[in-house]
Backbone as numpy.savetxt, mean C-alpha at the origin, in Angstrom:
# Nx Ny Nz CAx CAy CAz Cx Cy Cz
21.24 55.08 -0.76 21.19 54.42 -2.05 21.42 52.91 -1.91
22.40 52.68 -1.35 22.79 51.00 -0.93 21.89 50.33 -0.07
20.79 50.82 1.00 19.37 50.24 1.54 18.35 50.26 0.62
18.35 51.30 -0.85 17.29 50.99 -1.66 17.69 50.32 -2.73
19.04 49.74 -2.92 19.24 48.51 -3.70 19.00 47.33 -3.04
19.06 46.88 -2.00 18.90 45.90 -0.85 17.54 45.64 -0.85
16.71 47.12 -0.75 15.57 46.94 -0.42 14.74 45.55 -1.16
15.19 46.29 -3.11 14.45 45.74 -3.81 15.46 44.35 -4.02
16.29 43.88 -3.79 16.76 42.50 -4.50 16.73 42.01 -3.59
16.14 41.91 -2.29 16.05 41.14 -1.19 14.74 40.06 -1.28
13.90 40.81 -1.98 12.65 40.37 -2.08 12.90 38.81 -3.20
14.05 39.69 -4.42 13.99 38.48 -4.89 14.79 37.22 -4.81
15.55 37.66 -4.21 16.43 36.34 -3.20 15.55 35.61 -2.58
14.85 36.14 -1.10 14.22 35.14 -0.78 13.09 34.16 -1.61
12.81 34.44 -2.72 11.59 34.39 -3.58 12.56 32.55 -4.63
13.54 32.97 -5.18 14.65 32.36 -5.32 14.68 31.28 -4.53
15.33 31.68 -3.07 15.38 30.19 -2.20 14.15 29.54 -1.91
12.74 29.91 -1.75 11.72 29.46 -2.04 11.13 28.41 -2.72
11.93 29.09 -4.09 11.22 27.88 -5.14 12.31 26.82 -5.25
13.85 27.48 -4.96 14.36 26.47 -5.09 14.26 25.35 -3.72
13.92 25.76 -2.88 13.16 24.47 -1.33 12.44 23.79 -1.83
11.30 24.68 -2.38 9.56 23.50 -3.10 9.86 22.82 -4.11
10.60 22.72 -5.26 10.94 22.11 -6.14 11.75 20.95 -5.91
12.43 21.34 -5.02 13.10 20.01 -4.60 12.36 18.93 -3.83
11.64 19.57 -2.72 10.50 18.77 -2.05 9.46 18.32 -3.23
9.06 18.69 -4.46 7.91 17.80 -5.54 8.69 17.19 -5.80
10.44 16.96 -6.27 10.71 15.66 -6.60 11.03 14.62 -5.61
10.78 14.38 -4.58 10.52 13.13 -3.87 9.73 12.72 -4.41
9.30 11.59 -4.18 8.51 10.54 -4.90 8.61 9.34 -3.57
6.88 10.18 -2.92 6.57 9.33 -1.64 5.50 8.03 -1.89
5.78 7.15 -3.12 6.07 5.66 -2.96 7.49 5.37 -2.65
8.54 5.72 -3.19 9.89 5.25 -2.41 10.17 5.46 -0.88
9.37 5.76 -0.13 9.33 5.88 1.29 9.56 4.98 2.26
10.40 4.34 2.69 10.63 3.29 3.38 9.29 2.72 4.10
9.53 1.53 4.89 8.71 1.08 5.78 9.72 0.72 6.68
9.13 0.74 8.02 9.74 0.43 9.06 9.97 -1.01 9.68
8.57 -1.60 8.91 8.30 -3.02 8.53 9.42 -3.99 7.89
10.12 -3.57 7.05 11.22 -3.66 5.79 12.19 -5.04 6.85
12.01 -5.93 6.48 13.19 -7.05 7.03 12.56 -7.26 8.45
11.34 -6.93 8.54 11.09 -7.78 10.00 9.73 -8.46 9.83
9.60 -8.98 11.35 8.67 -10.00 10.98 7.04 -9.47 10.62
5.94 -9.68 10.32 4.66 -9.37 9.88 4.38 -8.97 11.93
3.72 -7.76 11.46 3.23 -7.25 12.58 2.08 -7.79 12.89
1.49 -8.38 14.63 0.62 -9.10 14.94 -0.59 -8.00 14.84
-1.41 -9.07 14.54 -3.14 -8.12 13.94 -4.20 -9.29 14.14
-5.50 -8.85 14.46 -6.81 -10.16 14.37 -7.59 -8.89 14.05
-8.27 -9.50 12.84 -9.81 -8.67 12.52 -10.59 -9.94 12.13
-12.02 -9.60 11.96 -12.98 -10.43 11.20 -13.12 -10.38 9.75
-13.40 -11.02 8.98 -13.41 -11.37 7.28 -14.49 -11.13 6.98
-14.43 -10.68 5.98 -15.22 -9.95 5.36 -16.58 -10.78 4.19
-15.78 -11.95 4.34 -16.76 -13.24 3.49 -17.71 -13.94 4.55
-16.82 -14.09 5.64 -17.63 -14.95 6.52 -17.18 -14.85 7.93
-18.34 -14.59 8.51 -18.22 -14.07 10.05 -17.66 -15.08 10.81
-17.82 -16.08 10.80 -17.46 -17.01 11.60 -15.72 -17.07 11.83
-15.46 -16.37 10.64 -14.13 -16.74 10.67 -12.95 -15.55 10.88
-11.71 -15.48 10.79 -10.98 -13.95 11.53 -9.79 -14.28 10.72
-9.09 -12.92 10.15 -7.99 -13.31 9.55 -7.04 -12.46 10.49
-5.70 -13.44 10.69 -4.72 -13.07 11.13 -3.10 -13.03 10.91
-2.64 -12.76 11.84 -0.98 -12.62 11.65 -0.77 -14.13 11.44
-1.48 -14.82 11.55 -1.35 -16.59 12.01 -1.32 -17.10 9.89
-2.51 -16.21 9.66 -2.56 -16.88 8.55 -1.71 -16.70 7.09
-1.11 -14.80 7.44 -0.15 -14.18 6.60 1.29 -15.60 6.80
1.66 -15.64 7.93 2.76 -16.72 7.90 2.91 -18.02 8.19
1.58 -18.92 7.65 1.57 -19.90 7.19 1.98 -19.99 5.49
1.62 -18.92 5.01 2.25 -18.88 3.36 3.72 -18.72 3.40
4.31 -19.50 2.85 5.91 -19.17 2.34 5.74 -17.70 1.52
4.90 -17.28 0.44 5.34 -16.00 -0.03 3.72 -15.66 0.00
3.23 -14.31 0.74 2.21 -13.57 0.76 2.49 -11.98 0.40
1.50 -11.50 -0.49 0.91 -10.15 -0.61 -0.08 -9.56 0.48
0.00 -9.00 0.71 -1.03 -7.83 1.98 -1.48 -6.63 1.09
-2.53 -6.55 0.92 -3.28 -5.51 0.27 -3.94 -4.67 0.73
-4.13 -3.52 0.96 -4.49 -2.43 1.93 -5.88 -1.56 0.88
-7.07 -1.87 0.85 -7.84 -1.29 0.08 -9.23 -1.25 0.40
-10.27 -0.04 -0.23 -11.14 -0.01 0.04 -12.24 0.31 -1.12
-13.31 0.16 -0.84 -14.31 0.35 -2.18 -14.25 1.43 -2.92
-14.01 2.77 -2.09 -14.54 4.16 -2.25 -13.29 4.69 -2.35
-11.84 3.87 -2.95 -10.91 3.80 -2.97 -10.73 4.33 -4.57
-10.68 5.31 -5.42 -10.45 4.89 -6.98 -9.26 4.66 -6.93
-8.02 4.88 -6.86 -6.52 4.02 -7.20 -6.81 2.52 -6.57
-7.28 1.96 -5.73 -7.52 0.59 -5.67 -8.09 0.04 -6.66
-9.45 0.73 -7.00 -10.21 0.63 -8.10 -9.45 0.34 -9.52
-8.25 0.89 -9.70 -7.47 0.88 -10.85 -6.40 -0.15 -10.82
-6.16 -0.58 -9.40 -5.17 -1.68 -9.24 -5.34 -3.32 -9.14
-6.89 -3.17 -9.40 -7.63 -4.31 -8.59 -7.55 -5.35 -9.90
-7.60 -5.48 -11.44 -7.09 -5.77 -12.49 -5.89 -6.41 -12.07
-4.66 -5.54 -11.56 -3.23 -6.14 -11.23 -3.23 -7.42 -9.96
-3.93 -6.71 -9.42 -4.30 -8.27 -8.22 -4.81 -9.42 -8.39
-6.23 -9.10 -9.47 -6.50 -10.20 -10.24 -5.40 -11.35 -10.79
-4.29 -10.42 -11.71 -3.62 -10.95 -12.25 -2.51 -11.43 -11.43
-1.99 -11.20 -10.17 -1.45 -11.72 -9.36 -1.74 -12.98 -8.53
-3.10 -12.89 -8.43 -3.78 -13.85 -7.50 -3.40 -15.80 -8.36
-3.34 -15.12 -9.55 -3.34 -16.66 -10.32 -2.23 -16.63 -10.50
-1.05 -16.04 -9.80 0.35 -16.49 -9.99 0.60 -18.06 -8.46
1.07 -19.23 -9.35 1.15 -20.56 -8.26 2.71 -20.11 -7.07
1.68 -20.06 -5.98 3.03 -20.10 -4.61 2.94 -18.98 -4.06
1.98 -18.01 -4.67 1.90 -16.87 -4.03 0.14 -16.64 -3.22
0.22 -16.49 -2.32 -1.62 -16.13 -1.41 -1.72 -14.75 -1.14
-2.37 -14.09 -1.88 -2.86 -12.78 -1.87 -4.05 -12.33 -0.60
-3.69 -11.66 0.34 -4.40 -10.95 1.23 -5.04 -9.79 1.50
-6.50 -9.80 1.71 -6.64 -8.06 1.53 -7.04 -7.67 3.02
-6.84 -6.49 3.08 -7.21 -5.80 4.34 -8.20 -4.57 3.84
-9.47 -4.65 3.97 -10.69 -3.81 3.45 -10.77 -3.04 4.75
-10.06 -1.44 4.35 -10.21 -0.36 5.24 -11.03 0.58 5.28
-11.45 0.41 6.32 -12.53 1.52 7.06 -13.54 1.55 5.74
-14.20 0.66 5.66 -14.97 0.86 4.30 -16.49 0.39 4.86
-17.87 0.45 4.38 -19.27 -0.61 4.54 -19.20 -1.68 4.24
-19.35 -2.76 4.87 -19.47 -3.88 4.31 -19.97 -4.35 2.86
-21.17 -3.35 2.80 -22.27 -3.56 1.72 -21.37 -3.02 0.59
-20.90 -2.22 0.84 -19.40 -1.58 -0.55 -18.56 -2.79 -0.54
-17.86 -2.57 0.12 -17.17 -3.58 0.01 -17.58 -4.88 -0.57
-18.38 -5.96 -0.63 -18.88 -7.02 -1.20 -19.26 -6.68 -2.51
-20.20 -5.58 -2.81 -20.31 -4.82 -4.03 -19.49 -4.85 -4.83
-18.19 -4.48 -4.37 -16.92 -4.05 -5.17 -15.97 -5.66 -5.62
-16.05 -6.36 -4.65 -15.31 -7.97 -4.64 -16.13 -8.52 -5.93
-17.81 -8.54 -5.87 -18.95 -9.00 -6.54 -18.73 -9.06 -8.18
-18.79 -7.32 -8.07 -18.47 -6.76 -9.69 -17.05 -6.78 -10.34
-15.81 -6.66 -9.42 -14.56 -6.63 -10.12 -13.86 -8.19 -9.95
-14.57 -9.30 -9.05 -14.02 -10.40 -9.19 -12.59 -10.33 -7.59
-12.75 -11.70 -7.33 -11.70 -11.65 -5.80 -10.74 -12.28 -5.95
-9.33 -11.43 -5.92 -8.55 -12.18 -6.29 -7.91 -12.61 -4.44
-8.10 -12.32 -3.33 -8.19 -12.92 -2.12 -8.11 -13.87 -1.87
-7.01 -14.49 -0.77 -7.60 -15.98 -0.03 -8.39 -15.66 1.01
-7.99 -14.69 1.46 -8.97 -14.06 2.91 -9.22 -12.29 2.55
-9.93 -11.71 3.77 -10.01 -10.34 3.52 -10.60 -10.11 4.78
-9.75 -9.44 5.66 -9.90 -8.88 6.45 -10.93 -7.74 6.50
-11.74 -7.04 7.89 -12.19 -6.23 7.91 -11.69 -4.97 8.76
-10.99 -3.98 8.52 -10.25 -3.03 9.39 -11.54 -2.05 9.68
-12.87 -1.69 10.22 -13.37 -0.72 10.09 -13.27 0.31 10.76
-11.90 0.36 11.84 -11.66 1.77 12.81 -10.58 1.86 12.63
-9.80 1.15 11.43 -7.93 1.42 11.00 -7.06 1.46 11.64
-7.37 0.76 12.58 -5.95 0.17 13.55 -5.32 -0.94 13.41
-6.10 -1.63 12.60 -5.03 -2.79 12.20 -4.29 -2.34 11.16
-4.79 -1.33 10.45 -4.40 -0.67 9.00 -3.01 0.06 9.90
-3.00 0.57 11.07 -1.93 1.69 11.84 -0.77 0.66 12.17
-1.00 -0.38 12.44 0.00 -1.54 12.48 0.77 -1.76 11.63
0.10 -2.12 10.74 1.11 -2.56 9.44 1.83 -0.87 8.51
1.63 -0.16 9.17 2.26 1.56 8.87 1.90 2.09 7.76
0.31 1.83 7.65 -0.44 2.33 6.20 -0.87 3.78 6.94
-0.60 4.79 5.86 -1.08 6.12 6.09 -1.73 6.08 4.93
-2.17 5.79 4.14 -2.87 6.07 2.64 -3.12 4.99 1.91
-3.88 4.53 1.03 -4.40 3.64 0.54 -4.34 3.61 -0.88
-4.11 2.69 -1.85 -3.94 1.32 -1.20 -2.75 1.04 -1.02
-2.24 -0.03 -0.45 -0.72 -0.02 0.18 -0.49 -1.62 -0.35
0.27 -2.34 -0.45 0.84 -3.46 -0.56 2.24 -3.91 -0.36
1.69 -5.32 0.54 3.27 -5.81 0.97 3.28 -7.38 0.63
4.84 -7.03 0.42 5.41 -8.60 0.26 5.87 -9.16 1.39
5.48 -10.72 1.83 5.76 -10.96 2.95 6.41 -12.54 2.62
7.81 -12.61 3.08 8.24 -14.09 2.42 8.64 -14.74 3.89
8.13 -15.30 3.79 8.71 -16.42 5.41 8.42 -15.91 6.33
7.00 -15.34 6.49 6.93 -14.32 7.63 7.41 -13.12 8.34
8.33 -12.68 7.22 9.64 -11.13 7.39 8.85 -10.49 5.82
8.39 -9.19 6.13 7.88 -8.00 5.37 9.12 -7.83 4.36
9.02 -8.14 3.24 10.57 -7.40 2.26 9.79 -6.25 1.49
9.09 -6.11 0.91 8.65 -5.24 0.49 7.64 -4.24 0.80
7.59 -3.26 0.80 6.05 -2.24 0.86 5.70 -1.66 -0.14
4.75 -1.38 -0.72 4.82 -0.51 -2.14 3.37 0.69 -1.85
3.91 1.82 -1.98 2.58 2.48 -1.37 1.92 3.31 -3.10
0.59 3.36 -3.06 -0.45 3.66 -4.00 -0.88 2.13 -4.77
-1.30 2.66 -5.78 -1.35 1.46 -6.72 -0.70 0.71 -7.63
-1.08 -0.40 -7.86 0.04 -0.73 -8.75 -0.10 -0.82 -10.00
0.73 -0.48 -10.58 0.30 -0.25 -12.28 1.34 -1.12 -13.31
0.82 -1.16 -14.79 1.62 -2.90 -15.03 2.89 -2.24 -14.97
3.16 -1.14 -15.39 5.21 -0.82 -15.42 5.41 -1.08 -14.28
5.19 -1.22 -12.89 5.68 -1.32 -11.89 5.44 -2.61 -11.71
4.36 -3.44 -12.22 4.34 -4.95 -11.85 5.60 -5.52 -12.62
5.83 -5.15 -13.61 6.64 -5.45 -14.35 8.09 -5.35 -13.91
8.54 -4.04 -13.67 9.49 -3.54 -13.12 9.98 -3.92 -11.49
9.06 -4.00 -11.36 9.37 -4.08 -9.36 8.63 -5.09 -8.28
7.47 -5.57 -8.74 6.70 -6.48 -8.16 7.46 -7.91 -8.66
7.07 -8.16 -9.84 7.58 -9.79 -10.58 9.26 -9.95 -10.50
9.83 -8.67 -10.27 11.71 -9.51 -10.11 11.38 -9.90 -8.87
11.13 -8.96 -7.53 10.88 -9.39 -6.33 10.29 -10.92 -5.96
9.18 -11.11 -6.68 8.76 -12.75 -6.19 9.22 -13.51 -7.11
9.95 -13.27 -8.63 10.88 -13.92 -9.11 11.85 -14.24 -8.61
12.31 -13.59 -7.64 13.58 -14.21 -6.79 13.58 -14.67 -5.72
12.01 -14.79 -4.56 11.87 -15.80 -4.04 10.86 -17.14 -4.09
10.59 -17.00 -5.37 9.73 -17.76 -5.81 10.75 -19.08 -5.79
């Protein structure tokens, strides 16, 4: 009698610790995910630009700006697609140089996409085999970083949306602005 009470409430115990494991794992919230980047200096990178061949954007040019953004995005990207409005509106903030890194994407998309939604860029890199993208510790797109004096303070992973520009982007370069 006591193995066929066991039998059946065993099933729902483990069933129990189950949901209570997965439930806890959906509330993480993997934009708060550190970077490893976080307080050090901009990781060294050279690709070619995406405007003009002649020319290559690099680690050289992220820390010549006192305060830079790094933008991690691609055409065929829709959350970039939705963030690209917020960059706009960043790009015309004075003291700040906005950078993009166009991953693993066609050129011909890519220009397409700059063309029709407007560039808010000083440069734009071309990552098309994502190893410069593996450097700077992008697993997913689009990614953005704050870079002040050549030391990474911020990472922000997905897109950015205005509560978060609001909330978390503008105190950040409000306070080294």
């Amino acid at each position: 009698m006591k193995n066929l009470k066991l039998k059946y409430f065993l099933p729902v115990v483990i069933t129990i610790v189950f949901v209570i494991f997965f439930s806890q794992l959906l509330k993480k919230d993997v934009t708060k995910l550190s970077s490893q980047l976080i307080e050090k200096p901009v990781p060294t990178f050279n690709m070619p630009t995406l405007l003009n061949d002649n020319q290559s954007f690099s680690t050289t040019d992220v820390i010549a700006s006192d305060i830079a953004l790094v933008n991690i995005w691609s055409s065929w990207c829709i959350p970039c697609r939705s963030e690209h409005e917020i960059l706009m509106l960043l790009s015309k903030i004075e003291g700040i140089d906005l950078y993009g890194i166009n991953y693993k994407d066609k050129e011909d998309n890519a220009l397409d996409f700059i063309n029709k939604l407007g560039n808010p860029f000083k440069k734009i890199g071309v990552d098309n085999n994502g190893r410069s993208s593996m450097v700077w510790g992008v697993y997913g797109i689009p990614e953005t970083f704050i870079i002040h004096k050549g030391t990474v303070i911020y990472k922000h992973i997905g897109p950015i949306h205005m509560n978060e520009l609001e909330e978390i982007i503008l105190p950040i370069l409000g306070d080294i602005l």
